[in-house]
C-alpha positions as protocol buffer text, in pm:
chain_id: "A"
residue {
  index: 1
  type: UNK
  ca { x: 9039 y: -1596 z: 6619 }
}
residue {
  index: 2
  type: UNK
  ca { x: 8856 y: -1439 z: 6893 }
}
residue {
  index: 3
  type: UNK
  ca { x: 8580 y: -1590 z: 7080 }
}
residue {
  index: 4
  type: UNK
  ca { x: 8292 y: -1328 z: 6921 }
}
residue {
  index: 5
  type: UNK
  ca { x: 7951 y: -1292 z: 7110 }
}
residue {
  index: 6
  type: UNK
  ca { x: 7640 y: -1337 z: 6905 }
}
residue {
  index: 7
  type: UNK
  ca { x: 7585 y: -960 z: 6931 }
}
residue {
  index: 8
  type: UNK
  ca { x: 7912 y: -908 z: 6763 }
}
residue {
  index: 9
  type: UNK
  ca { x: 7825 y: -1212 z: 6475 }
}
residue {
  index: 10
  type: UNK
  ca { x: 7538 y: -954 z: 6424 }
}
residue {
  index: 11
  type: UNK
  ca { x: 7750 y: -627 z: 6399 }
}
residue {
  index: 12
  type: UNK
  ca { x: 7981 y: -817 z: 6208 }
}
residue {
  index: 13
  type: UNK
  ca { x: 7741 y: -920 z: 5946 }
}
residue {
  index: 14
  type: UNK
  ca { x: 7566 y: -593 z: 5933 }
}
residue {
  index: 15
  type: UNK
  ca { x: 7877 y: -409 z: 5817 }
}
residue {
  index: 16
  type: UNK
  ca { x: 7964 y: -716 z: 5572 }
}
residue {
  index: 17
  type: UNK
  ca { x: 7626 y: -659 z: 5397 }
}
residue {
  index: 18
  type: UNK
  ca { x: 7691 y: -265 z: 5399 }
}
residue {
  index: 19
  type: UNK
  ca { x: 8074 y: -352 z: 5241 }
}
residue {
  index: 20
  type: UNK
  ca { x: 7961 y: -617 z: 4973 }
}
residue {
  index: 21
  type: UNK
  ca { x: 7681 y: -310 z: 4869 }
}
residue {
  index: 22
  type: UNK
  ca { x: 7907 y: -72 z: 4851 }
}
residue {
  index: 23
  type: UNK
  ca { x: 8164 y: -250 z: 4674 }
}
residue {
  index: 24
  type: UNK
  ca { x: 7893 y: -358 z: 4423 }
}
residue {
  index: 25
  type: UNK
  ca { x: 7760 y: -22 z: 4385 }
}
residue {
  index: 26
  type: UNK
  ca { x: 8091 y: 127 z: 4319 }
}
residue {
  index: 27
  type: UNK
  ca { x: 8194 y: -116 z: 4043 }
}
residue {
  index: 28
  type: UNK
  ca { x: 7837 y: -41 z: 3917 }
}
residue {
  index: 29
  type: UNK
  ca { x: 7928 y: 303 z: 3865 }
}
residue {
  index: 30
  type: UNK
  ca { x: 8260 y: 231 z: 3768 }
}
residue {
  index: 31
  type: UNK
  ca { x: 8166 y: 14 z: 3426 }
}
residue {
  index: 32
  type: UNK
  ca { x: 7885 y: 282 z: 3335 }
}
residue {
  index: 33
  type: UNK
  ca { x: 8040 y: 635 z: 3380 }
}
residue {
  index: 34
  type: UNK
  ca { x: 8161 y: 770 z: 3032 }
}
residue {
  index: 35
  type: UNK
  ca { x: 8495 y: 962 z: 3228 }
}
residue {
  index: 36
  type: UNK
  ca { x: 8759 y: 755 z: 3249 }
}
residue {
  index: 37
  type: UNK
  ca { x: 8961 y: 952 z: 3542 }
}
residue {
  index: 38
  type: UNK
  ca { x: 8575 y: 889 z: 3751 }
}
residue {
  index: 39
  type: UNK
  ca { x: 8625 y: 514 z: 3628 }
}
residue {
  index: 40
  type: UNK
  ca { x: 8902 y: 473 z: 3758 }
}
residue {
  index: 41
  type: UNK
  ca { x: 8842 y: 608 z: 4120 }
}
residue {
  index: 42
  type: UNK
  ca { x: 8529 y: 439 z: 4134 }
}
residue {
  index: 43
  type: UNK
  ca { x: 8714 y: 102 z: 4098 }
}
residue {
  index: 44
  type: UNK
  ca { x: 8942 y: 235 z: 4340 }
}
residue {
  index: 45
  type: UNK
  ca { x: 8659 y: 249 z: 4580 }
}
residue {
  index: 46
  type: UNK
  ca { x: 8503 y: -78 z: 4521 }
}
residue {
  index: 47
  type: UNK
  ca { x: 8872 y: -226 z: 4585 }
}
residue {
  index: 48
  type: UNK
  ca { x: 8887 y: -57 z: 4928 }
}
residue {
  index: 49
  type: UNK
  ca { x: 8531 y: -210 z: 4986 }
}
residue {
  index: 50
  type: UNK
  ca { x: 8659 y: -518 z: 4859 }
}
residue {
  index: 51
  type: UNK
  ca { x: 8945 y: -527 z: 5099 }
}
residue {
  index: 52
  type: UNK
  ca { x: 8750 y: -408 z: 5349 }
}
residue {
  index: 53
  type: UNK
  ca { x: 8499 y: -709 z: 5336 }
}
residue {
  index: 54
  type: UNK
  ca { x: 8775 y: -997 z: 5319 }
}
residue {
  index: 55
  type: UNK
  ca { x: 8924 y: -858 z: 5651 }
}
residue {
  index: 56
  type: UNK
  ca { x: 8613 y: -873 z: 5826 }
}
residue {
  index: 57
  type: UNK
  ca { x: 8457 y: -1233 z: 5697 }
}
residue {
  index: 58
  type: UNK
  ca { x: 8808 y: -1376 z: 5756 }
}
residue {
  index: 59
  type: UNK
  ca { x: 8740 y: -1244 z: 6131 }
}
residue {
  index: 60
  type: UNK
  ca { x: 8431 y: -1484 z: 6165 }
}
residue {
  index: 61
  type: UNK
  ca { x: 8598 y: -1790 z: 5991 }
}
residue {
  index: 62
  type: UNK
  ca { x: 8519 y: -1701 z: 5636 }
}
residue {
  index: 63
  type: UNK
  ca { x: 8768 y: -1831 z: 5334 }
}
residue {
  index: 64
  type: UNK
  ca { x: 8719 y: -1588 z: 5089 }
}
């Protein structure tokens, strides 16, 4: 891991807290629309959010 400023830390956990709401939101939308094609993309999504969010807290030390 890279040394990481405290201005980064803060960038870093900015765009975690955008990820983790957009994964949520996603898998929100995904268990309540009625079209199962829509379902199935908005799981998609939150996946790719998912993804998204383990890269980045495993670049500040994070084990999840």
């Amino acid at each position: 891991m890279t040394n990481l400023t405290a201005k980064d830390l803060d960038v870093l956990i900015h765009i975690l807290t955008g990820e983790e709401m957009a994964c949520k939101k996603a898998r929100m939308y995904s268990n309540t629309l009625t079209d199962a094609a829509l379902a199935g993309e908005m799981e998609q999504i939150a996946m790719q959010h998912e993804q998204r969010f383990n890269a980045l807290y495993a670049m500040i030390g994070g084990n999840k």
